[in-house]
C-alpha positions in Angstrom: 13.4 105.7 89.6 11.4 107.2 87.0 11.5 110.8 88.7 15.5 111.3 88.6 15.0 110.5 84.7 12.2 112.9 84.1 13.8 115.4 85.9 17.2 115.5 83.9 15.2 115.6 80.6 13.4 118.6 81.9 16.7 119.9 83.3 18.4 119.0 80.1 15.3 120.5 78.0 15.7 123.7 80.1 19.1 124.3 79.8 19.2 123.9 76.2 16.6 126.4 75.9 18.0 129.0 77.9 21.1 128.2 75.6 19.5 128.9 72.5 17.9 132.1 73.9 21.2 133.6 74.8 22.8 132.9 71.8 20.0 134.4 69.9 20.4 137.5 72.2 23.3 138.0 72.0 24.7 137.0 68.7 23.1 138.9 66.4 24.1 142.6 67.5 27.7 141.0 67.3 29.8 141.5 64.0 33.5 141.2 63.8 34.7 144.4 64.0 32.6 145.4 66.9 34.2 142.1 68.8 37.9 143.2 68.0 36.9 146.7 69.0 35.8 145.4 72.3 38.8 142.8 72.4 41.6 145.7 71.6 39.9 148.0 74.5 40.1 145.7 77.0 44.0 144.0 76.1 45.3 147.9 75.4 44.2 148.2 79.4 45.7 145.0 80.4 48.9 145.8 77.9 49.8 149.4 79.6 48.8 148.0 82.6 51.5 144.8 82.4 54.6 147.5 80.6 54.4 150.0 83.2 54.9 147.8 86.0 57.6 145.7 84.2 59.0 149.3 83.8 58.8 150.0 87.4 60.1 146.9 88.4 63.3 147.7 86.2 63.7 151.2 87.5 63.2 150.4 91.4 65.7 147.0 90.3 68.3 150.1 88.9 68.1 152.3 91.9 68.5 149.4 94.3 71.8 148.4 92.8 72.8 151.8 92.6 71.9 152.5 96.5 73.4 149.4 97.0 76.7 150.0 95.5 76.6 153.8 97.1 76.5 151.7 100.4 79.4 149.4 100.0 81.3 152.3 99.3 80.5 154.1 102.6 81.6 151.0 104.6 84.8 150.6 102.4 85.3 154.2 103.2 84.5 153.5 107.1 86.5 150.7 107.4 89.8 152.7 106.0 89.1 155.5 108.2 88.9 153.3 111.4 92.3 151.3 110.1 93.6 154.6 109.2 92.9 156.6 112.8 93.8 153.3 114.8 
């Protein structure tokens, strides 16, 4: 039972070590401005991305009710004529 033990030190050891090495390599060529640089380029994509197709959703919505009303129309206008012509 001693080997399960040793291992998750060493595993624990190891993965604490990796995590410092990361932070150290990637940290330091960080600086605030640089991160909200990144952070605006990447939400302007998602932003323009997310508006235009809300605003295609509310133009296909506009010419569906529009189509839809030209429609009842024609079958309004069908029905007369067949009351009409029998």
């Amino acid at each position: 039972m001693g080997k399960p033990d040793n291992r998750r030190s060493i595993c624990a050891w190891g993965a604490g070590l990796a995590l410092i090495v990361v932070s150290l390599g990637v940290c330091p060529g960080c600086n605030e401005d640089e991160a909200m640089q990144v952070f605006r380029d990447s939400a302007a994509d998602s932003l323009k991305t997310g508006i235009s197709t809300i605003f295609d959703g509310l133009l296909d919505g506009t010419f569906a009710v529009v189509q839809m009303g030209d429609d009842a129309a024609t079958r309004d206008e069908q029905e007369e004529a067949a009351e009409g012509g029998g």
